[in-house]
C-alpha positions in Angstrom: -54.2 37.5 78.2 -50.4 37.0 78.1 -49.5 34.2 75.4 -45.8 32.7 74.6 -44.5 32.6 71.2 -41.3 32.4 70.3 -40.3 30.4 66.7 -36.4 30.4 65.6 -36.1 30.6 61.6 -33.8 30.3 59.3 -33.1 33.4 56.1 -31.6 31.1 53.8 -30.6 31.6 50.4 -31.8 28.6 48.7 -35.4 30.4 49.5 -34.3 33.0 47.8 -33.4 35.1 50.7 -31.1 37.4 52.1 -29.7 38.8 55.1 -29.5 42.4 53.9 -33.3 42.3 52.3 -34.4 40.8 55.9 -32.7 43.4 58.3 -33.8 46.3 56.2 -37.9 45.2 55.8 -37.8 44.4 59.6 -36.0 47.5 60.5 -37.7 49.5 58.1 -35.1 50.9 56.7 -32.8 50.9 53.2 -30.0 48.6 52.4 -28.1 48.0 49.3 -26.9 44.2 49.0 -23.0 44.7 48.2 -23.3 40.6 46.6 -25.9 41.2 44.6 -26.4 44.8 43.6 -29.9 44.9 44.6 -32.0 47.6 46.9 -33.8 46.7 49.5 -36.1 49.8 50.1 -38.7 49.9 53.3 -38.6 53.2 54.4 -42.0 53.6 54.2 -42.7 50.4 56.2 -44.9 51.5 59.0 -45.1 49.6 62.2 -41.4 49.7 63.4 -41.8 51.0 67.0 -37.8 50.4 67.8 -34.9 48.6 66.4 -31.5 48.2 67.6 -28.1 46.2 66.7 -27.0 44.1 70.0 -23.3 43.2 69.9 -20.4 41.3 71.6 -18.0 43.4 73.2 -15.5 42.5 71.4 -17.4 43.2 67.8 -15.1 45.6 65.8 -16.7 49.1 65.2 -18.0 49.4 61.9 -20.5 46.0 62.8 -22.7 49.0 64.3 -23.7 50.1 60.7 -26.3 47.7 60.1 -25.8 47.6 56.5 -22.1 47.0 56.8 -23.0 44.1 59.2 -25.5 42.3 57.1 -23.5 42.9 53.8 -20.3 40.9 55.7 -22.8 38.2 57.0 -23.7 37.9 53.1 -20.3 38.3 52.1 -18.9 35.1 54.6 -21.0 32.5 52.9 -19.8 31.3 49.7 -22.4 28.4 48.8 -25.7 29.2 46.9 -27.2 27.7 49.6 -25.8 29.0 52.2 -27.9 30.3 55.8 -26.9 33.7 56.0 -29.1 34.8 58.8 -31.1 33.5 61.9 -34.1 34.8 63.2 -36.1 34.5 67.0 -39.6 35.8 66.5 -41.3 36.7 69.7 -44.9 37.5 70.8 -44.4 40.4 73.6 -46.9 41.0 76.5 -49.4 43.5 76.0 -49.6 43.7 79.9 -46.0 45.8 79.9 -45.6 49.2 78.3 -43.8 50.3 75.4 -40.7 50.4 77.7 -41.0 47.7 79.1 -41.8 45.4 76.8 -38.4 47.1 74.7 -36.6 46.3 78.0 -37.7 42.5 77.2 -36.6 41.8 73.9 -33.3 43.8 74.5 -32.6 41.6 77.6 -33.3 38.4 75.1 -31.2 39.9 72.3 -28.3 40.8 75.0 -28.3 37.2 76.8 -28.7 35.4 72.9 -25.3 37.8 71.8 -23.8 36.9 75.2 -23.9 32.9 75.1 -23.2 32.6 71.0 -21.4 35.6 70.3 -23.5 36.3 67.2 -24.4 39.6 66.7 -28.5 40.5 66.9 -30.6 42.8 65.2 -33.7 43.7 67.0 -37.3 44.9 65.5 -39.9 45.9 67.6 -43.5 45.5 65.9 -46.8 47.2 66.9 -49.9 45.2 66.1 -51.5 45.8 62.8 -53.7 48.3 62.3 -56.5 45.8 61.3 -55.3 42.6 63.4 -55.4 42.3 67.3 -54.1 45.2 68.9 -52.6 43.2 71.6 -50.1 41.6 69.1 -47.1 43.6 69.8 -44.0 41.5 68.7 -40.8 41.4 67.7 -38.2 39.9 65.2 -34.7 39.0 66.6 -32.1 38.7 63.7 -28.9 37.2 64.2 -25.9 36.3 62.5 -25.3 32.3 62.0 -21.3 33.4 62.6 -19.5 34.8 65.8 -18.2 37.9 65.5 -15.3 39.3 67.3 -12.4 41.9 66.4 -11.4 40.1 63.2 -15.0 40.0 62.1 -17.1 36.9 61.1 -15.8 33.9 62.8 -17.0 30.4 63.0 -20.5 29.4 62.4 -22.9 28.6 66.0 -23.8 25.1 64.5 -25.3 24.5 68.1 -28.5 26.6 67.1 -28.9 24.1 63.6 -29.0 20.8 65.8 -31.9 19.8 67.0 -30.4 17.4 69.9 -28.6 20.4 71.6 -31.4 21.1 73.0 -30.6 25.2 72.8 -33.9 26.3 71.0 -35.9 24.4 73.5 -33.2 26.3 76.1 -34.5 29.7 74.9 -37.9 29.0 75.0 -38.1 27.9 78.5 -35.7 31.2 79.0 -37.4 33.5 76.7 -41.0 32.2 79.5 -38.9 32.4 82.8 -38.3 35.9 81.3 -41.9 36.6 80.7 -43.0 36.1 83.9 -40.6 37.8 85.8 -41.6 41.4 83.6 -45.3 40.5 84.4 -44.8 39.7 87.8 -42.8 43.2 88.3 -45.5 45.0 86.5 -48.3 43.9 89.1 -49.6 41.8 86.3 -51.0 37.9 87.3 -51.0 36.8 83.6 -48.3 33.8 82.9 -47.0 32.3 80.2 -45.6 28.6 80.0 -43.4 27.6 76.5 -44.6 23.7 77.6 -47.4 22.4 75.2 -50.4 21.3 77.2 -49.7 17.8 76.5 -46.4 18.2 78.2 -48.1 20.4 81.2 -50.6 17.3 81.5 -53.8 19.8 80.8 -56.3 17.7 78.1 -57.6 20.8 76.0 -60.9 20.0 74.2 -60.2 21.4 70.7 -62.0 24.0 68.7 -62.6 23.5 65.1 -61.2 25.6 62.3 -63.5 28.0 60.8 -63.2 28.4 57.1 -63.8 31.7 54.9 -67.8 31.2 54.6 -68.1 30.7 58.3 -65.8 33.3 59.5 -67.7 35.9 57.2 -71.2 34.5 58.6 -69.9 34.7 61.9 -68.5 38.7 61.6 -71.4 39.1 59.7 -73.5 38.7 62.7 -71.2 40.3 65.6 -71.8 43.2 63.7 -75.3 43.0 63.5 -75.9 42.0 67.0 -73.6 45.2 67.6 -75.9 47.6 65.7 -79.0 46.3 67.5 -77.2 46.2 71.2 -77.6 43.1 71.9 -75.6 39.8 72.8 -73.4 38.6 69.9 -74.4 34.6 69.4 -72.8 32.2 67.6 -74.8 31.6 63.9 -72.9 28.5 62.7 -72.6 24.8 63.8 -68.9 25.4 64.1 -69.2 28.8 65.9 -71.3 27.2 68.3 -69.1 24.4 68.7 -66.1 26.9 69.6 -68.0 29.1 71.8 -69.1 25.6 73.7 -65.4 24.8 73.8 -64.4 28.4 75.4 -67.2 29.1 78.0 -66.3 24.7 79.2 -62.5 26.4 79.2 -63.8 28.7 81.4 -65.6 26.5 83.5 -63.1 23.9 84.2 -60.5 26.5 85.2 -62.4 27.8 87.3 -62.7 24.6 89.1 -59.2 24.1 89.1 -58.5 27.1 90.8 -61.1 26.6 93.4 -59.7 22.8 94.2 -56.1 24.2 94.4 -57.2 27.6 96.7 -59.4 24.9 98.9 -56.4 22.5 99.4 -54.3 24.9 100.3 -55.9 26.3 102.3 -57.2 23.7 104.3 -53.5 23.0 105.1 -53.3 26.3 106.1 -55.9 26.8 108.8 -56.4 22.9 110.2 -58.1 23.4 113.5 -59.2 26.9 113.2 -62.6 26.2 111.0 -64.4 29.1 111.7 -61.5 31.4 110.3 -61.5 28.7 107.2 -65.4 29.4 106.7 -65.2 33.3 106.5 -61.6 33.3 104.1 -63.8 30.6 102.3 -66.3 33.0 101.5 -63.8 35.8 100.5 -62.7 33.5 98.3 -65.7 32.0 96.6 -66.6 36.1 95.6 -62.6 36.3 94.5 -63.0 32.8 92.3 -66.4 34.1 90.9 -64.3 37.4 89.6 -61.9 35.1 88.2 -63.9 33.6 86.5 -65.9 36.1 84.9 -62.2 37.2 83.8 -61.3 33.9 82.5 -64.5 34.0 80.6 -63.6 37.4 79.1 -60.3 36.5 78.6 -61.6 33.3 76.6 -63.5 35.2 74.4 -60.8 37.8 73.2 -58.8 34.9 72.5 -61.7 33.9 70.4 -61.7 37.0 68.7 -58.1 37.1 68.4 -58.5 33.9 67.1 -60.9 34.7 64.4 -58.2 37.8 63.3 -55.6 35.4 63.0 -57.8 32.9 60.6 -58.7 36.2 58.4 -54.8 36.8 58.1 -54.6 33.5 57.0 -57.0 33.4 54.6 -55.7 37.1 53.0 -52.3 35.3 52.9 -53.6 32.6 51.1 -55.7 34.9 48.6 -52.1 36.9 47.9 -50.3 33.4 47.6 -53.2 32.8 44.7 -52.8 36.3 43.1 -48.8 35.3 42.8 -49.8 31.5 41.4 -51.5 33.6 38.7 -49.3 36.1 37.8 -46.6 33.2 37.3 -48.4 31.4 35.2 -49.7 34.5 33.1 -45.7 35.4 32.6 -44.3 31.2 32.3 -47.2 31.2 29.3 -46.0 34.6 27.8 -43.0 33.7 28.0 -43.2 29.8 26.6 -45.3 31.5 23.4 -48.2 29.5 24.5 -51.2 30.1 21.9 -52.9 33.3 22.7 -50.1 35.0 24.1 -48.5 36.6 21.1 -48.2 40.3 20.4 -50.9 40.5 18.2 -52.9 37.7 19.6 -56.6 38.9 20.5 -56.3 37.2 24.1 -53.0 38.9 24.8 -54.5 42.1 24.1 -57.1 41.9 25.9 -54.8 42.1 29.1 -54.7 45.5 30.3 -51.4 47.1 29.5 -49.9 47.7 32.9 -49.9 43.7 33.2 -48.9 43.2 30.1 -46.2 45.6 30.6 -45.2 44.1 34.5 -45.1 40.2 32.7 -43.0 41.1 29.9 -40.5 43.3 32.6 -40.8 40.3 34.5 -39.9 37.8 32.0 -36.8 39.4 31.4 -35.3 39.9 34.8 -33.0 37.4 36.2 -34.2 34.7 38.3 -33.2 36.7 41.3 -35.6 39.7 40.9 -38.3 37.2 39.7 -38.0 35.8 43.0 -38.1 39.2 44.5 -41.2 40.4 42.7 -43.1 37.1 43.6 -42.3 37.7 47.1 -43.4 41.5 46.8 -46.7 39.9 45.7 -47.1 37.1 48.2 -45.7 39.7 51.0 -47.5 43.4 50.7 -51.4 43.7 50.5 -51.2 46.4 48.3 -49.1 44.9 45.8 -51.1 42.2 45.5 -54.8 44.2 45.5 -52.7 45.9 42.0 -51.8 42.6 40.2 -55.0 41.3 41.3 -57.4 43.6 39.8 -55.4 43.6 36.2 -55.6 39.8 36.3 -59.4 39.7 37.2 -59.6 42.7 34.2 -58.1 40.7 32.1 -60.2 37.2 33.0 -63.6 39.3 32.8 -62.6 40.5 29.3 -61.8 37.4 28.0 -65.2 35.6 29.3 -67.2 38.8 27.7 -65.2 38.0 24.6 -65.6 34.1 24.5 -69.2 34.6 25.2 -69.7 36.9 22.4 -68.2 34.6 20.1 -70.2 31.8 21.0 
């Protein structure tokens, strides 16, 4: 089922972020920040199924090196606060192929380079390998400054004022785009940027499953999968959401059957008996439908209960980070039992020992860096996360011992 997403971000240095260290993790590929001396190294970043720099025609040459572009984006803002880069993330329909769907996002890029005369970067994502495989998206980076023959120009302050009205603007053109792809692909899907409130549908809401529920709730899909049978809902909140979606189901199925019945009744006034056998037709067509809505529903359950498990893996990295920062601010402070020859230091395993001390006496620029690392890759944060919980179940055999 096609759904519309499309966010516009700021990269912004007074998060700690940089042009050249977003281009090069979204393209995949290596950059070396001129400003700061740093390299930004994701070559082995998998996922990237295309990228591509989308330029005015006016752009001088060397602004189709992306490194030399996102180094002179760096290099044109002076303030340490300074928004260095913008980016559009956009969901992509898994109803187009690969082509099209590249198609798509280049014609977004093209028309966004067109009306600001910013130059855009373009990363096309596949769908993780563990998340829903209908995620395909991509990341559109742009420069906050026109570029023409000269170089960086003057800043699109447009895009940073919410009263323009342009982000809403590309959202309502990034849809209209949408739809005319899936409508050329034979596709019936559609997608509208409008919240439901604003397209006057009431939604019933479904309730946020936490960690315990979600687990209960895979817990028994896979069961019910192993003994071939139905999958049903085990919690009071998985029942609740499953109530919500198949109710979904139902009333848009009544929709569609009002709107089919009022059209056509204008259609064939005075000729019932053709009216009764279409209606029939119809009734078999709008019992399809729904049968599709209500499969549809369900994989946006599932898709649902992927995204929750991201969040909650996010959240899990965020606390391995929270850790390691307090480990390294306490190291660093002297706080008691975290000298050299202090029994609690040395009962952190030596690799962390080594990575808080390293740490310590970076600048606040690669602590930033590292943190992020952490909060950001899965694997970095499984690492630091297994020496801290080491070192924790150490110090608890110790402290028990002593008791």
């Amino acid at each position: 089922m096609a759904s519309f997403h499309l966010a516009v971000k700021t990269i912004s240095r007074s998060a700690g972020r940089s042009a050249t260290a977003a281009a090069a993790y979204r393209a995949g590929v290596e950059i070396t920040d001129e400003r700061t001396g740093l390299i930004h190294d994701y070559t082995r970043k998998q996922g990237v199924e295309h990228s591509a720099l989308v330029l005015p025609a006016d752009a001088p040459a060397w602004a189709n090196d992306r490194a030399a572009l996102w180094n002179a984006a760096e290099q044109a803002e002076t303030r340490r606060n300074s928004t260095v880069a913008r980016e559009y993330e956009i969901a992509l329909p898994a109803e187009l192929s690969a082509e099209g769907r590249r198609e798509l996002a280049l014609g977004l890029a093209r028309e966004i380079s067109e009306r600001h005369g910013v130059a855009v970067d373009v990363a096309i994502h596949a769908p993780g390998r563990e998340g829903d495989q209908r995620n395909h998206h991509a990341h559109l980076l742009t420069t906050t400054r026109k570029i023409g023959p000269e170089g960086m120009g003057a800043k699109t302050r447009e895009l940073d004022q919410k009263t323009s009205g342009e982000v809403e603007r590309w959202r309502g053109r990034w849809a209209e785009m949408q739809n005319v792809a899936l409508e050329r692909a034979g596709s019936v899907e559609r997608v509208d940027h409008r919240s439901h409130q604003r397209q006057g549908i009431e939604q019933e809401a479904t309730v946020h499953m936490g960690p315990s529920a979600t687990a209960m709730e895979r817990r028994a899909e896979h069961q019910a999968m192993r003994e071939g049978r139905a999958y049903e809902p085990v919690t009071m909140v998985g029942q609740h959401n499953a109530g919500v979606i198949e109710r979904r189901g139902l009333r848009q199925y009544i929709e569609r059957g009002t709107e089919w019945v009022r059209d056509m009744t204008q259609r064939v006034t005075g000729r019932l008996h053709d009216f009764a056998a279409t209606l029939s037709g119809a009734v078999d067509r709008d019992r399809h439908d729904a049968a599709e809505t209500q499969r549809q529903e369900r994989l946006a359950a599932e898709r649902a209960r992927a995204q929750a498990q991201e969040r909650q893996q996010a959240q899990e990295r965020e606390k391995v980070a929270e850790k390691f920062r307090t480990i390294a601010g306490k190291r660093e402070a002297g706080a008691h039992g975290y000298g050299d020859h202090n029994s609690d230091w040395k009962a952190t395993p030596e690799a962390l020992r080594k990575a808080v001390d390293a740490y310590n006496g970076a600048n606040q620029k690669t602590k930033d860096l590292y943190i992020e690392k952490i909060q950001r890759e899965p694997q970095m944060a499984r690492a630091v996360g297994q020496l801290i919980n080491q070192r924790e179940l150490v110090l608890q055999r110790d402290r028990g011992m002593s008791r």
